[in-house]
N, C-alpha and C positions, 0 to 999 in steps of 0.2 A: 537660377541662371542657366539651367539646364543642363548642369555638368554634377557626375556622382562626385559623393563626398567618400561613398567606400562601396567595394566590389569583391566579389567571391569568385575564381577561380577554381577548376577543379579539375585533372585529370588521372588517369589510369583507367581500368575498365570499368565497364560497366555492364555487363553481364559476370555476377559472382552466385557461382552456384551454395549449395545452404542447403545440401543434402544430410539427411539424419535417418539414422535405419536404427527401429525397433523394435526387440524380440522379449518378449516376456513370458514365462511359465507361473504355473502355480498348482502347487499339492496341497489335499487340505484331505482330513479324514475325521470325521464324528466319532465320538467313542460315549458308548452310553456305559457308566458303569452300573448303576440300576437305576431305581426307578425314582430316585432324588438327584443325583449327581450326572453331569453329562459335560465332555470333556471337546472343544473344539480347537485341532491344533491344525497347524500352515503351514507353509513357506513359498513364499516368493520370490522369482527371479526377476531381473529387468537389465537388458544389453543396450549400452547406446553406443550405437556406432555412427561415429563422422567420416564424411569423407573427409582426409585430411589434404587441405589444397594449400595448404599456407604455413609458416612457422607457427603460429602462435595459437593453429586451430587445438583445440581439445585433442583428447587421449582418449581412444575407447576406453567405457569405464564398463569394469567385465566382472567386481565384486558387489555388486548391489544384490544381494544375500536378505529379505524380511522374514525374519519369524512372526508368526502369528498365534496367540493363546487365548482360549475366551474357556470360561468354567461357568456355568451355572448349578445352581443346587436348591435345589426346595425343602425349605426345612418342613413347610405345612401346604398343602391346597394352598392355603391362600397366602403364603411367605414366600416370598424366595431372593436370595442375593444373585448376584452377578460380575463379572469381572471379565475383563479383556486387556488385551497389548499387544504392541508389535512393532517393528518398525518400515514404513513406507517411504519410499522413494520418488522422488518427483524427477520434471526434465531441468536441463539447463536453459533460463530465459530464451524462446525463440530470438526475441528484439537483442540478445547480447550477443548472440552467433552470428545473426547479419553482421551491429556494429561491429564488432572483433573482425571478420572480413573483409567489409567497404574500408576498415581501417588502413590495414596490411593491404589492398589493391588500390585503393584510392588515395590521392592528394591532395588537399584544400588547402588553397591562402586567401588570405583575407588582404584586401589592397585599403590603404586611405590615405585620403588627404591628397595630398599632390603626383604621388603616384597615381591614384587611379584617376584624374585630370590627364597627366600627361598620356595613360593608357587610352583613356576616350577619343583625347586630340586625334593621335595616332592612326588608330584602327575606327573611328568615326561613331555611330550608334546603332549600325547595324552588325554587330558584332554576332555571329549565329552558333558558337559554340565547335565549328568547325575549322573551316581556312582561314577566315577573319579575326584572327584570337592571336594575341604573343605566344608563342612555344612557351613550354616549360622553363627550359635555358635561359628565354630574354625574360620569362617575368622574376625568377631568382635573379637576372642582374638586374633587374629594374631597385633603384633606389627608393626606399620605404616600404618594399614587401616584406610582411611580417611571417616570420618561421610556418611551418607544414601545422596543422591542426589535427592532433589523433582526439580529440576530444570525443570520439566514439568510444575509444578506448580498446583496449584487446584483453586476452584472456591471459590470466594466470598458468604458466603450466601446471599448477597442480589444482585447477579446479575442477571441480567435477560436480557427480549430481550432487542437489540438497537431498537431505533426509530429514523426517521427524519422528520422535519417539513418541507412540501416542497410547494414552491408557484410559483408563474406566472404574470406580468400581461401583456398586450401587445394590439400592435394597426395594424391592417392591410388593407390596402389601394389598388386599382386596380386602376393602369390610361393605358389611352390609350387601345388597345384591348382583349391583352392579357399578358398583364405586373402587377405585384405588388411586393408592398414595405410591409416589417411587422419589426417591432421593438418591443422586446421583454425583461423584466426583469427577471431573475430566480432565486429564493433564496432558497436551501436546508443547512438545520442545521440539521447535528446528532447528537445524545445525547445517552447516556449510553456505548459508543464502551469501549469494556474490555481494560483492562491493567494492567501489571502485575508492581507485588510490591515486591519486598524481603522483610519480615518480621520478618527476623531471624539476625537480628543485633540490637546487645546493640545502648543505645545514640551516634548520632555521635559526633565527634570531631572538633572543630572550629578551623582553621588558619587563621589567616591575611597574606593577601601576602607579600611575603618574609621572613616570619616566618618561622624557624629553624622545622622539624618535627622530631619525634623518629626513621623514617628509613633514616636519612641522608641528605633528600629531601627536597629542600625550597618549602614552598607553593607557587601556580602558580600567574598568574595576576587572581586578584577578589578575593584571599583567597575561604572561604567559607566551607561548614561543609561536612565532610568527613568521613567513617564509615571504622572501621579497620575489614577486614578481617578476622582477627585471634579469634577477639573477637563474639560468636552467645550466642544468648540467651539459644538453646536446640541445646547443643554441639553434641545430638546424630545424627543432622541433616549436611548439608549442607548450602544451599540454598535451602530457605521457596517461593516460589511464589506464592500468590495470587492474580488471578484474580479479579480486580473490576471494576464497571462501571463506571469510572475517565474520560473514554475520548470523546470527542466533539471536534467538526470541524463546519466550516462557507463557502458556498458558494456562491458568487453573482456572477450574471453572465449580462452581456447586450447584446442581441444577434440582428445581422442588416439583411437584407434581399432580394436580390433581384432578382425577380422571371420574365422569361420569360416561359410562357407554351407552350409545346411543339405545333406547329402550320406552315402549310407553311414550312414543313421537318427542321425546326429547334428549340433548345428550350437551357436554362442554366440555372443555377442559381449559383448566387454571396452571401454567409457568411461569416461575418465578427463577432465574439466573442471575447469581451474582459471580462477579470473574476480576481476573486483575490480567494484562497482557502488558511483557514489557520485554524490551530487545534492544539491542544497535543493530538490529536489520533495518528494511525497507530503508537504505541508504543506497539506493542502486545508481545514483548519479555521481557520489562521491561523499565522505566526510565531509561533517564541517571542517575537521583537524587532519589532514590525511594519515599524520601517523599516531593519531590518539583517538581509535574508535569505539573506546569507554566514554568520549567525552560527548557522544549519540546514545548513549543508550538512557532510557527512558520509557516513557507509555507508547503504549503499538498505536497508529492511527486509527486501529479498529477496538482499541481499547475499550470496553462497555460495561462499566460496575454495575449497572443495573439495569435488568431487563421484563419486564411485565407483560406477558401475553395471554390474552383472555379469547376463547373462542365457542360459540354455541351454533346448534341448528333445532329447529322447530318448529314439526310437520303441522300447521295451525290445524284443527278439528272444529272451525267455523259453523258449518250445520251439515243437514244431512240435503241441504240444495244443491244443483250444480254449480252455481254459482260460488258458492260459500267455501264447496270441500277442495281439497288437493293445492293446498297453498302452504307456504315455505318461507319462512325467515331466518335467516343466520348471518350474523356478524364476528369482526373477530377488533380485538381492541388491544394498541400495542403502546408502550410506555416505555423509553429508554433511555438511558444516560446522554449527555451530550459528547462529543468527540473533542477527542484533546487536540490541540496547540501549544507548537511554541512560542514562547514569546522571545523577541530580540529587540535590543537597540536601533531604531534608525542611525548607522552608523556613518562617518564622514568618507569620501575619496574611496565609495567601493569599501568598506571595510579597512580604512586605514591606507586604503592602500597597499593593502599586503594580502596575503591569502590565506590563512589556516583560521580566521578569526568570527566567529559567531559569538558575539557578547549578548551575554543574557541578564536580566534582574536577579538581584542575590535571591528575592523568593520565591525566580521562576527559574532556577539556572538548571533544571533538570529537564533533557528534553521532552514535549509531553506535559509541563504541568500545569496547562490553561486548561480549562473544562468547558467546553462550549455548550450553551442553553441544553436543556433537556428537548425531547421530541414526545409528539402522543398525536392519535392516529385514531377514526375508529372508520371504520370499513363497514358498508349493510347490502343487504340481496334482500328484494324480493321476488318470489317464483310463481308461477302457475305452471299447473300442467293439466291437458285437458286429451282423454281418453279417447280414440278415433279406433278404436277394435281390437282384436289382438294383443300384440305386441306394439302395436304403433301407438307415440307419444310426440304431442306438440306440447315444447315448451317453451313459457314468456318470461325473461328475469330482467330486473332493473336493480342496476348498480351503483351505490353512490361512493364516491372514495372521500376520506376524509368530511365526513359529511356534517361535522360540527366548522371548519375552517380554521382547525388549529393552526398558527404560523410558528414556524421556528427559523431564527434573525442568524444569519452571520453573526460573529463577534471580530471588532477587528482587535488584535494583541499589537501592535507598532508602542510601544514604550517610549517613544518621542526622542527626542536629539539633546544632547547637551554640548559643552562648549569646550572641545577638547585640543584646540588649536591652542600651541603655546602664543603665548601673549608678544605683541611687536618687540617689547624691551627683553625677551627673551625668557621672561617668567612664568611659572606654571600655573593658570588659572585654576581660583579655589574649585578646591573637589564637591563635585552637586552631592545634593540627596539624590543616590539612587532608590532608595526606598518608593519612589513615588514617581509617576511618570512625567516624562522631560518637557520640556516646550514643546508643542506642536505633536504632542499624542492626541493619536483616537484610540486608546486603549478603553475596551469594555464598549463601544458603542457599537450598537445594532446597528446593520445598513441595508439588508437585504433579505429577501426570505427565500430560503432555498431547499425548502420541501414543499413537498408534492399538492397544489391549493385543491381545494374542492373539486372533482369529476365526475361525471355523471355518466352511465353509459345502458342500451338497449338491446338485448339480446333475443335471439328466437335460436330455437334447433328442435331439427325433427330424429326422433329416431321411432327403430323400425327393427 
């Protein structure tokens, strides 16, 4: 009917500056102790200085201190182990330094329903963001404008940079002329990665499952504490988000190895990785539970138990025609675990109606423990190059990408819906199997493919 049903509003400034200055050093000295052992040590420095233009901007962080250690030692010609560590320092998300700013300078509300009707009436529909707009003043007394929006969120005062602790150790072997093996362990731990927290919510509220709640709603399976919406501590708000340095992650990794160098126009190499990653990081929008950030942790989204990379080149020796000689084949062929998901319930009313709540299956309830399809890939070149004097070389290559058309499917995880509205007579309808997915699941069905299909491509380059 040509009238909004809801409208955004917004002001304070809008030029925020989002200056960051940074100084970094670094000492490092080789030390050979003879002619097996050889000792490589560090240290790095790294300054991040803010301009501080607001309460809630960051603290220069003036102790970001990396040691660095790496040993090598050959027990034979053809042995040697290896070892490293250290710790490295990263920035603070750019994207969280804006939000934290536009937060603390900026003001959003969000208008509906018959407010932003009578707003339209009002000021017409050429409203330009300027003169033609309610002040701030009349849209806080306008009837049905919902509290200020920090949903950007701001920063923690004690956040600072992330770090990670990261090591190595590993053994490498040469048999035969031009052959080697290396077996390798990798452990990176990050620590401090931000994550945000709503703050702006009274005590939550504890059900037992199956427990009657005040909007109708039986508690899920697990019960558990739950924060009503309706109720904020500083009603003039919305959503409070602060950022803080809550979240960590664990890498191990064992990497295999086996290396022909390239020799006699041919050469490959065979990788084989298996790894586990798991953390309550990558929660940078918020917890599901905002004050239970164990109840995120889980498989990393980059999680990947197994990794298979196969890669060769090979100078073809066709004949001694021009036609035949200076042609090139190499491929490389990759095999990988599938990436994890959660899975959750389709839940009713937004989640109950309430906010800390992510319900999962009792044999998904970890988050991370869907495995989506595996992936495989194989990549080819063919080359020419054709001699024009000297040093000058014209070269023809054609590229095919996946050139078998392997597909790999989305999976959807949705666990379907079950019926957790208490019953008209006031009684608690029987408890489903959750074992098994609800009514109206597309759990495990493929819908989409979203790697990379077949491509094809023609290259030329001259060099000289």
């Amino acid at each position: 009917a040509g009238m909004p049903q809801s409208m955004i509003f917004g002001y304070g400034d809008t030029l925020i500056p989002n200056d960051v200055h940074i100084l970094a050093g670094y000492l490092q000295d080789q030390y050979r102790v003879n002619t097996k052992l050889t000792i490589n040590a560090g240290l790095r420095f790294d300054l991040e200085a803010y301009k501080r233009v607001f309460e809630h901007d960051p603290r220069t962080d003036r102790n970001n201190f990396g040691p660095r250690l790496g040993v090598a030692y050959a027990f034979s010609p053809h042995t040697a182990v290896h070892a490293a560590g250290g710790v490295f320092y990263g920035q603070i998300f750019g994207s969280l330094l804006q939000n934290n700013r536009q937060a603390q300078a900026r003001r959003q509300y969000t208008v509906d329903g018959a407010a932003a009707r009578a707003l339209w009436l009002k000021y017409g529909n050429n409203m330009d963001g300027r003169a033609n707009r309610p002040s701030e003043e009349e849209l806080k007394a306008t009837p049905g404008v919902g509290p200020i929006d920090l949903a950007p969120g701001v920063a923690s005062p004690d956040l600072d940079s992330p770090y990670s602790y990261q090591g190595s150790v590993g053994v490498q072997h040469q048999f035969a002329e031009n052959f080697a093996v290396k077996a390798s362990y990798l452990y990176v731990g990050s620590r401090h990665e931000g994550v945000g927290r709503d703050t702006n919510y009274t005590a939550p509220l504890f059900f037992e499952e199956g427990q009657a709640m005040p909007n109708g709603l039986v508690a899920p399976p697990g019960g558990g504490y739950f924060y009503d919406r309706s109720k904020r501590i500083d009603l003039t708000y919305n959503r409070i988000n602060i950022y803080e340095p809550r979240g960590y992650s664990d890498y191990h990794g064992l990497a295999l190895t086996l290396q022909r160098r390239f020799s006699r126009s041919f050469g490959f190499d065979v990788a084989y990785t298996a790894s586990v990653a798991k953390g309550n990081g990558e929660q940078f929008g918020g917890t599901a539970i905002p004050d239970d950030i164990d109840f995120d942790y889980g498989y990393a989204a980059n999680h990947t138990p197994h990794r298979f990379v196969a890669n060769g080149v090979w100078d073809m020796a066709l004949g001694a025609s021009p036609l035949l000689r200076d042609w090139q084949l190499s491929g490389i062929f990759v095999y990988q675990s599938g990436r994890t998901a959660t899975v959750t319930y389709n839940t009713p009313n937004n989640c109950f109606g309430l906010i800390g709540c992510q319900i999962r299956p009792p044999q998904y309830l970890e988050r991370g423990a869907f495995f989506n399809d595996g992936s495989k890939t194989v990549d080819l070149r063919i080359s020419r190059s054709f001699r024009l004097g000297g040093e000058r070389r014209l070269h023809f290559s054609a590229d095919v990408f996946n050139i078998f058309n392997w597909e790999q499917f989305a999976v959807q995880t949705g666990y379907g819906t079950y019926p957790w509205r208490v019953n008209a007579d006031g009684s608690i309808p029987a408890k489903p199997d959750f074992s098994v997915p609800g009514p109206g699941s597309t759990f495990g069905e493929r819908t989409r493919v979203i790697n990379q299909v077949r491509q094809a491509q023609l290259g030329v380059r001259f060099s000289f």
